[in-house]
C-alpha positions in Angstrom: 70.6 92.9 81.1 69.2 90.1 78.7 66.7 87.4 80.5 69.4 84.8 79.9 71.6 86.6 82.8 68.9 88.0 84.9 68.1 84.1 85.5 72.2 83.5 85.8 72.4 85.9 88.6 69.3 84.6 90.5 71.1 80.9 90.4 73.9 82.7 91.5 72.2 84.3 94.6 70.5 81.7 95.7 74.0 79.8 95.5 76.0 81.6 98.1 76.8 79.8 100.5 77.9 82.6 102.8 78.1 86.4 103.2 80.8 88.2 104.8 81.7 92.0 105.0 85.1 91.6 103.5 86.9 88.5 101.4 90.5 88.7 101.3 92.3 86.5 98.1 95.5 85.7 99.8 96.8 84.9 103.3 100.5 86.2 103.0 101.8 88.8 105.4 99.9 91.5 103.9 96.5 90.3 103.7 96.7 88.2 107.1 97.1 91.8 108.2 94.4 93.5 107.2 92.5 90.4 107.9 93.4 90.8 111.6 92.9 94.6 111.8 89.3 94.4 109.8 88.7 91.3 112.5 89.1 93.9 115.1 87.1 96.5 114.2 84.1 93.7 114.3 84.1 92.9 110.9 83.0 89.6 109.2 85.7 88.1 106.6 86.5 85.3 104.7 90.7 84.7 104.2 91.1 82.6 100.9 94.6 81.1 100.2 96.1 78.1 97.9 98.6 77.2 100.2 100.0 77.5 103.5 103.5 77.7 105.1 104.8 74.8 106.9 104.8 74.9 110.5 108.0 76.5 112.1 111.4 75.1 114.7 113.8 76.7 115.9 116.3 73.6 114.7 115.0 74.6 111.1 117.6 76.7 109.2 116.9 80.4 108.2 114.4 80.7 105.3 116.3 82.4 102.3 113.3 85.0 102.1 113.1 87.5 104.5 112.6 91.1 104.8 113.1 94.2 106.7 110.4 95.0 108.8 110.3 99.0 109.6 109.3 100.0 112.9 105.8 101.4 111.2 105.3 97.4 110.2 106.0 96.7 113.6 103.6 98.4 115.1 101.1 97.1 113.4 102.0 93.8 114.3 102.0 95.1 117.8 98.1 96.2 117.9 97.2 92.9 115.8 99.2 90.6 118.9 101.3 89.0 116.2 105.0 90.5 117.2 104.7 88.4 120.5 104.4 85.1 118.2 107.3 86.6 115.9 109.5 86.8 118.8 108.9 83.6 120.1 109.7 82.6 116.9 113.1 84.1 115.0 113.2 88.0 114.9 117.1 89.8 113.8 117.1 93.3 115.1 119.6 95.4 113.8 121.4 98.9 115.0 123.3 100.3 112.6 123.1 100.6 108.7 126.2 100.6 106.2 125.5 101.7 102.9 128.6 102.4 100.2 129.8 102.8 96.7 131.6 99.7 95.6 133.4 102.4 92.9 134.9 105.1 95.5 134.7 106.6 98.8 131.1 107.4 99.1 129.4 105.9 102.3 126.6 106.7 104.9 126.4 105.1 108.2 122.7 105.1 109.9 122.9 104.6 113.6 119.9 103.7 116.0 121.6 105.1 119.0 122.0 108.7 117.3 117.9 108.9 117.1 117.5 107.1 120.7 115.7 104.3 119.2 116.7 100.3 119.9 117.3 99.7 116.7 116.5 100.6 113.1 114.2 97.5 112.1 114.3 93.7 112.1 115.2 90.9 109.6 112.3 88.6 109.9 112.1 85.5 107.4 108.8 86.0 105.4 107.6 82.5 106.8 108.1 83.7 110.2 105.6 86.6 109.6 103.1 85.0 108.2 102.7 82.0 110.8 102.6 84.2 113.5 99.8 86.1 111.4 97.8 83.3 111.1 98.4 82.2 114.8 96.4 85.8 115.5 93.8 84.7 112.4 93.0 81.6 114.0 92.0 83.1 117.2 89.7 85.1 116.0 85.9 84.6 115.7 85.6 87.0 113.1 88.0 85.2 110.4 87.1 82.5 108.2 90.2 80.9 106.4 89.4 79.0 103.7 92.5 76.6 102.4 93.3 75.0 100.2 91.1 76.8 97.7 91.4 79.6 94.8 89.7 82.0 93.5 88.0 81.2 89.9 86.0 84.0 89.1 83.5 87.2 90.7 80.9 89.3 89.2 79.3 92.2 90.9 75.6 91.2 91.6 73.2 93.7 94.1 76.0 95.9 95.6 78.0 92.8 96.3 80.9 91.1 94.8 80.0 87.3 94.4 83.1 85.0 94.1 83.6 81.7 93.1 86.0 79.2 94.3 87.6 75.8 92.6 86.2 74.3 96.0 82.4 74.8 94.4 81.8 77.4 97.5 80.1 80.6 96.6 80.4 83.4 98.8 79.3 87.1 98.7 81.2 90.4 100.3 80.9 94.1 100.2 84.6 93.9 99.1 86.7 91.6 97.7 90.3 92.2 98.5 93.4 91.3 96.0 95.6 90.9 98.7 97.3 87.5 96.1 100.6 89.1 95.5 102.7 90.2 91.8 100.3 88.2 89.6 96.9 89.0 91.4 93.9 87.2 90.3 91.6 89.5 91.5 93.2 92.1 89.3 93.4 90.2 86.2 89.5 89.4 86.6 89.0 92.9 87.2 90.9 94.3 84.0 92.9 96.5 85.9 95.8 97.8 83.7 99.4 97.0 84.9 102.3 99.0 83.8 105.5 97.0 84.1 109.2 97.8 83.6 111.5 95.0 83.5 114.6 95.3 85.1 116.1 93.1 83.8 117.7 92.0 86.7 117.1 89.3 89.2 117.6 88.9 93.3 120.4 86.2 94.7 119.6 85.2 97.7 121.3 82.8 100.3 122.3 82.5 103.8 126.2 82.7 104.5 128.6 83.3 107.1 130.8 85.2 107.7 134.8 85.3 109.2 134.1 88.4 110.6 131.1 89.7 113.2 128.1 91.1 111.1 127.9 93.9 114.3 124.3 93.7 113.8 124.5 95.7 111.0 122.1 95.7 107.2 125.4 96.0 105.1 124.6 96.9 101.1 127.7 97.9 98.8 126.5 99.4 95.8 128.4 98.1 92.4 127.4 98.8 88.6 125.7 95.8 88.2 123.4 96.4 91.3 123.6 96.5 95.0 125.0 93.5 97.6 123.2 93.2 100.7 124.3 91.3 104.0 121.1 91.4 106.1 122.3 90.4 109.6 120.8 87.2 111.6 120.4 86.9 115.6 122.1 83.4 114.6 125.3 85.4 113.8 124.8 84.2 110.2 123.5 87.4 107.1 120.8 86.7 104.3 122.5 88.2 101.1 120.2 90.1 98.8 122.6 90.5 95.3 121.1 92.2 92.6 122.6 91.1 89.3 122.1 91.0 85.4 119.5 88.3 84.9 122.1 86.5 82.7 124.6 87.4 85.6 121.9 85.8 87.7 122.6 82.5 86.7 125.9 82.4 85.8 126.5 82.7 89.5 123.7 79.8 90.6 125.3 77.5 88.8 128.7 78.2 90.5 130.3 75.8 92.7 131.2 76.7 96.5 134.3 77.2 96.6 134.4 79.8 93.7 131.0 81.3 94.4 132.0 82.2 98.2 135.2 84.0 97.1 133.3 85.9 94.4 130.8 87.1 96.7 133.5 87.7 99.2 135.0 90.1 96.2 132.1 91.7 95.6 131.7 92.3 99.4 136.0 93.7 99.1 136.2 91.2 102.1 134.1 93.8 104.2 133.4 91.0 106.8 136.2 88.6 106.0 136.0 85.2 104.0 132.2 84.3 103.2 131.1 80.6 102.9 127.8 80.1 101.8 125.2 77.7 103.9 121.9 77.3 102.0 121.3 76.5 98.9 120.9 79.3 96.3 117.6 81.0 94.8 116.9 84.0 92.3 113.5 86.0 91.6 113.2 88.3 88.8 112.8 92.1 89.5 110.2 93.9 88.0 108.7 97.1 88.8 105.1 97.0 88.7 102.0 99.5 89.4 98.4 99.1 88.7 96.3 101.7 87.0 93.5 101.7 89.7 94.1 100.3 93.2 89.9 100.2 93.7 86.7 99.8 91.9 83.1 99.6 93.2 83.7 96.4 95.7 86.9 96.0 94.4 90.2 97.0 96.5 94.2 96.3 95.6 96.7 96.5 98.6 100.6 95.2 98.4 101.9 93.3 95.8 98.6 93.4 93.9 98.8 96.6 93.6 102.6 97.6 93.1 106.1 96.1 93.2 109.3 98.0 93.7 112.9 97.8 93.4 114.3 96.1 96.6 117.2 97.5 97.1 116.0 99.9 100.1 113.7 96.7 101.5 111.0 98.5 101.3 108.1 96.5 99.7 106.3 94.4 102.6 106.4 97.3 104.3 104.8 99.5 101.6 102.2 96.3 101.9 101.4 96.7 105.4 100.9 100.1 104.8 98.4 99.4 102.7 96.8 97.5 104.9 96.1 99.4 107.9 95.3 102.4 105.9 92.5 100.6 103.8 91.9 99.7 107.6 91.6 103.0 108.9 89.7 104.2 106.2 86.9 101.3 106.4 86.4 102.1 110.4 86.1 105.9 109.6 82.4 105.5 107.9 79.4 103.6 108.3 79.3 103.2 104.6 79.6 99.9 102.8 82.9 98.8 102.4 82.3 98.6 99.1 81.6 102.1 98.6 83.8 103.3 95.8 83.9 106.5 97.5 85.1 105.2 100.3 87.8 102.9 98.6 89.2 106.2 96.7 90.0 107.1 99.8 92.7 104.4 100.5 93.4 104.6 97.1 94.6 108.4 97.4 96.0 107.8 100.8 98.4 105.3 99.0 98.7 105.4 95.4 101.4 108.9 95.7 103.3 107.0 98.2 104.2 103.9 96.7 104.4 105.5 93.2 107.0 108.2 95.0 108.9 105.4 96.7 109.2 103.5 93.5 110.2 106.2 91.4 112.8 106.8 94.0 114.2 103.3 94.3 114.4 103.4 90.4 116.5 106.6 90.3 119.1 105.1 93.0 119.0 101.8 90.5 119.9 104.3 87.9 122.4 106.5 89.6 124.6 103.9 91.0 124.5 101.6 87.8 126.6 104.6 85.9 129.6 104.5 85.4 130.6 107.9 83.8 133.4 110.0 86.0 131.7 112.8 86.9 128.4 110.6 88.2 130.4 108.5 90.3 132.1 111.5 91.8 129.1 113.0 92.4 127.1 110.6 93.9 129.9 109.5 96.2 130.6 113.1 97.3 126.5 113.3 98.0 126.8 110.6 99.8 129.8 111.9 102.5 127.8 115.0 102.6 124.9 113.8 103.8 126.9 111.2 105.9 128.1 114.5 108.0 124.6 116.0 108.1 123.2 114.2 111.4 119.6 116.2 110.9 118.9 115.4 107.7 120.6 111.7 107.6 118.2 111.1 110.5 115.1 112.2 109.1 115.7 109.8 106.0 116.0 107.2 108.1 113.1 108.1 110.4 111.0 108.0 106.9 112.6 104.8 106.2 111.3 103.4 109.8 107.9 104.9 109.8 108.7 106.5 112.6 
């Protein structure tokens, strides 16, 4: 190290304005829960976020991004206190799961009353999740949230990762934490390589209604273009999730009404009746994304930061908050620093084959109901009304789906 940076560092130090044992770069639903679970286990940390949610009422209308929290989310919500707030706020159970092939017979039906459970997960708006999240944050003594304010740059400086923010604070952790989402800042200014693969699709999403009862049922008919989901609401209305050609995409945003609610109730083949949408009309790209290395010394990746998969099982957030608990669990096994890159290859073994497995999966169903040769679609719609009639194996998918 040259003189010229020897006396950079030492400004540096003598610059923080506070030490913590963990600094989190992002507040979402993710890293509010590992802030809360690291909060618990005594732990100092510092939250960093850009922006917040605005505050929630039950007169506002349904957020178009939700997701399906497993049970395994739930539970983790549970221990943090945050499900309460949730509830109190807008939670969608649902019992049942229809899943078909928009190009024959195939189908699966998932039922939460054949495993004895209450249900098979809930619909929660995104929104929802994280103010309830940072209702627990703000209790506790042990969490600093700093907002508005972004991360500019860290450097690694006597076992400690020293970040600077575009507030002029300095501040010091063991570990810094990329909780920040798809284009993480913390793993750009880490070099940590990314593979992508475009899909070259995007996600519609809305709020509709429909003529007929949603049952309480996650409805998802599988066409060549990509999957339509109807995500049931405790308001009676669904959140669609309709993965389309990008160009499709927004051919179908710029549709009027009228013609956009009888396409979609085409694509649907009327399942639930007419469908009139009630929102107004978003779309995200979908891209499949996985970094090289989910730690370095003082360094950790969890969620989006780290990996992005197909949504068509809803899996993601969930994949997130695994993340989170286990890089959790593993920091309250050791007395070690939490920076220890020992200690982070830990979490990073724990996770990395599981999200790389479920994303790999979520690709091949992408791929195997996109075809549209004869003896694929015959296949995969007789594999489907085999399993269907298999109750022990159809349950233990979706027991692995719950987390349960």
């Amino acid at each position: 190290m040259s003189a010229t940076q020897q006396t950079t560092q030492k400004s540096t130090q003598q610059a923080i304005n506070q030490h913590y044992d963990v600094i989190i770069n992002g507040a979402g639903m993710v890293g509010a829960t590992l802030a809360c679970l690291l909060a618990q286990q005594g732990r100092k940390v510092a939250v960093v976020e850009t922006y917040l949610p605005a505050s929630f009422s039950v007169d506002d209308p349904a957020e178009l991004r939700v997701s399906a929290i497993s049970r395994a989310s739930q539970r983790a919500f549970t221990e943090i206190g945050a499900w309460d707030h949730m509830q109190d706020m807008r939670v969608s159970p649902y019992d049942a799961m229809h899943v078909w092939d928009g190009t024959g017979d195939g189908k699966i039906h998932f039922d939460a009353a054949e495993l004895g459970e209450p249900n098979l997960g809930c619909i929660i708006e995104n929104k929802v999740v994280q103010l309830a999240l940072l209702e627990v944050m703000g209790k506790e003594s042990n969490i600093e949230l700093i907002t508005p304010a972004s991360l500019v740059s860290y450097e690694i400086i006597d076992d400690s990762a020293v970040v600077v923010l575009d507030t002029g604070l300095i501040l010091a952790a063991d570990l810094l934490v990329g909780a920040d989402g798809a284009n993480s800042k913390v793993r750009t200014l880490a070099s940590i390589t990314l593979n992508q693969n475009d899909y070259a699709q995007q996600g519609l999403v809305a709020i509709v209604q429909t003529e007929h009862s949603h049952q309480n049922t996650a409805w998802q008919r599988f066409l060549p273009s990509g999957p339509l989901a109807l995500l049931p609401l405790s308001d009676g209305s669904c959140s669609i999730v309709w993965t389309l050609p990008s160009d499709k995409a927004a051919y179908y945003l710029a549709m009027d009404e009228l013609t956009f609610n009888q396409a979609i109730a085409d694509a649907f083949d009327h399942h639930l009746g007419d469908i009139k949408i009630v929102s107004k009309r978003a779309a995200f790209p979908l891209i499949g994304r996985h970094a090289e290395h989910y730690v370095l010394p003082h360094i950790a990746l969890i969620g989006d930061a780290a990996h992005t998969i197909h949504p068509l099982a809803g899996q993601g957030v969930n994949l997130g908050i695994k993340d989170a608990v286990e890089l959790a669990n593993v920091l309250s096994s050791s007395t070690r620093s939490a920076g220890s890159h020992s200690l982070l290859r830990q979490y990073e073994r724990a996770r990395k084959g599981d999200n790389l497995l479920t994303q790999k999966a979520m690709e091949g169903f992408k791929m195997l109901f996109g075809h549209s040769m004869p003896f694929v679609k015959a296949g995969r719609n007789f594999g489907l009304n085999f399993i269907d009639k298999l109750a022990p194996v159809k349950n233990e998918i979706i027991k692995k789906a719950m987390g349960i």
